[in-house]
C-alpha angles and dihedrals in degrees: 000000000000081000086057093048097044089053103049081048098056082045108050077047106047087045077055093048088058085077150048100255109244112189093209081079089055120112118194113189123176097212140289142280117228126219097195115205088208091048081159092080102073090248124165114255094181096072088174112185140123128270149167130220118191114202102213101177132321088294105034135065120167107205141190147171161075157299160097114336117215078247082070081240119119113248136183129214134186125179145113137265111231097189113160102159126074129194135195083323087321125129114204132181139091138296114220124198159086138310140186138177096064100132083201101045124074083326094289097307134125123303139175122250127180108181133173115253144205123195131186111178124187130179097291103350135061139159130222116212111185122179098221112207116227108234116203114295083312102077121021119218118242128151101242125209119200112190108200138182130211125204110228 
């Protein structure tokens, strides 16, 4: 799994390369808040953290970061969003990736993710809205919402 996660590194940063960086595209988010779908299971809702979103073009953004995971561990991620439709301003697609830090799943290592998501950017403010699948007893489902702000 590091190798999965090294790769998808070195790729979210060579689509990057292509380009001159602008810092009008950055995201900067400072976590996300959990819905959980089990909210019977004394998991944590307030999953605080930093991260980085890249805005490659309309359809491509490359992410990282990290936070508190609803297991109250802390966990990274690194991936990209893939999101080609828009309605009605919103931007809709999946994000694909990787994720660490989950004590019941894959004992806390690396594992891929690939989640539905929903974006809705303004000037200097957007929100993420993933639909996070439950697997098995070793990830609980939740709809995340990830609010992030952009310096321009």
């Amino acid at each position: 799994m590091k190798r999965l996660a090294c790769l998808l590194c070195v790729s979210s940063a060579a689509l990057t390369a292509h380009a001159e960086f602008d810092a009008s595209r950055l995201w900067v988010n400072a976590g996300f808040y959990s819905a959980h779908f089990d909210s019977n299971k004394g998991l944590r809702n307030a999953n605080p953290g930093i991260g980085f979103e890249y805005r490659i073009d309309d359809t491509w953004s490359a992410t990282a970061g990290r936070f508190r995971n609803s297991n109250n561990a802390n966990s990274n991620y690194v991936g990209a969003y893939y999101q080609p439709w828009t309605w009605d301003g919103v931007k809709l697609g999946v994000v694909a990736g990787a994720f660490n830090g989950y004590p019941n799943a894959f004992e806390g290592g690396w594992f891929p993710a690939l989640i539905p998501t929903a974006s809705l950017e303004g000037q200097h403010w957007g929100l993420n809205v993933a639909l996070v699948p439950p697997l098995k007893d070793r990830l609980y489902g939740a709809v995340s919402f990830q609010l992030k702000y952009r310096f321009r």
